[in-house]
C-alpha positions as CSV (number, residue, x, y, z in Angstrom):
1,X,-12.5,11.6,11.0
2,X,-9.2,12.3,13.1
3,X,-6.9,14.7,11.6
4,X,-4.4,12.0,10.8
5,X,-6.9,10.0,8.4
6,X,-7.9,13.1,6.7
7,X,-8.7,13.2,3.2
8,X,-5.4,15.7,2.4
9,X,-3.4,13.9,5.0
10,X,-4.5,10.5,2.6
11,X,-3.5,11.7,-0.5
12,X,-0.7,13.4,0.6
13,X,0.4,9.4,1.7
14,X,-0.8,7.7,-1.3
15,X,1.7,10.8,-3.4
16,X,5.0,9.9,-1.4
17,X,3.9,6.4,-1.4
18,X,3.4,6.5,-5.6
19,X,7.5,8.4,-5.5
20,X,9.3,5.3,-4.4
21,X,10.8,3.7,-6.9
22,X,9.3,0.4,-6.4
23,X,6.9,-2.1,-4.3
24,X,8.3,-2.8,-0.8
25,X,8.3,-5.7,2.0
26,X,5.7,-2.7,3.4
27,X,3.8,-1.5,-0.1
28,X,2.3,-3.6,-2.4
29,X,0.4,-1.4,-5.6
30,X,-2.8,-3.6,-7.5
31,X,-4.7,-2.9,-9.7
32,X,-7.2,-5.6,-10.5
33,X,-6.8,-8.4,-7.7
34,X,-10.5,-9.0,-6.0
35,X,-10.0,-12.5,-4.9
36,X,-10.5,-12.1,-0.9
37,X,-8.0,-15.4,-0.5
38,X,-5.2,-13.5,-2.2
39,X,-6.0,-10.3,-0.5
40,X,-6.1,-12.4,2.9
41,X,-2.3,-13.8,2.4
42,X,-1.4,-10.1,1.3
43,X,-2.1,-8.7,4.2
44,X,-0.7,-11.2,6.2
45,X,2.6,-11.2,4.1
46,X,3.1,-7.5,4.5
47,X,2.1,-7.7,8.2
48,X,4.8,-10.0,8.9
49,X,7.0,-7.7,6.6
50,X,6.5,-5.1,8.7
51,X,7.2,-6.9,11.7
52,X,10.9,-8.1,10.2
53,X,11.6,-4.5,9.1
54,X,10.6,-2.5,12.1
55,X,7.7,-0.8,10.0
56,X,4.6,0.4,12.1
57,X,2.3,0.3,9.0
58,X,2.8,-1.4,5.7
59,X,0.1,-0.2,2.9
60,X,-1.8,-1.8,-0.6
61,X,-3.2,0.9,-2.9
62,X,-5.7,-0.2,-5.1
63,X,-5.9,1.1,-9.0
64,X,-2.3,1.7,-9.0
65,X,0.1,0.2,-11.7
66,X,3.0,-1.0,-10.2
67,X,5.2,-0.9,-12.7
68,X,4.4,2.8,-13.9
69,X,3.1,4.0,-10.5
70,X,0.1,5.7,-12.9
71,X,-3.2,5.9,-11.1
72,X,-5.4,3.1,-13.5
């Protein structure tokens, strides 16, 4: 594991991630979606978000709320 994908260096993310005030074009928060068609148009969605808003990575966290930002 490089130093970049760390396990401190990943939380540390996932923290100033969970301090925005909201979802983005380039963050997307779920908490109970398993359905891999959904999850397929995600990704796509917030690859071509990233694209339009000069983002090099866009994330999804899993067992996030999205409207409280509380870990589920």
């Amino acid at each position: 594991m490089t130093a970049v994908h760390s396990p401190e260096n990943l939380v540390r993310l996932v923290k100033e991630l969970l301090r925005l005030d909201r979802e983005t074009e380039w963050l997307e928060l779920k908490h109970n979606n398993a359905d891999p068609a959904q999850i397929g148009e995600y990704i796509s969605a917030l690859s071509n978000s990233a694209a339009l808003n000069g983002k090099a990575n866009t994330y999804m966290l899993w067992g996030i709320d999205d409207s409280s930002h509380d870990v589920i």
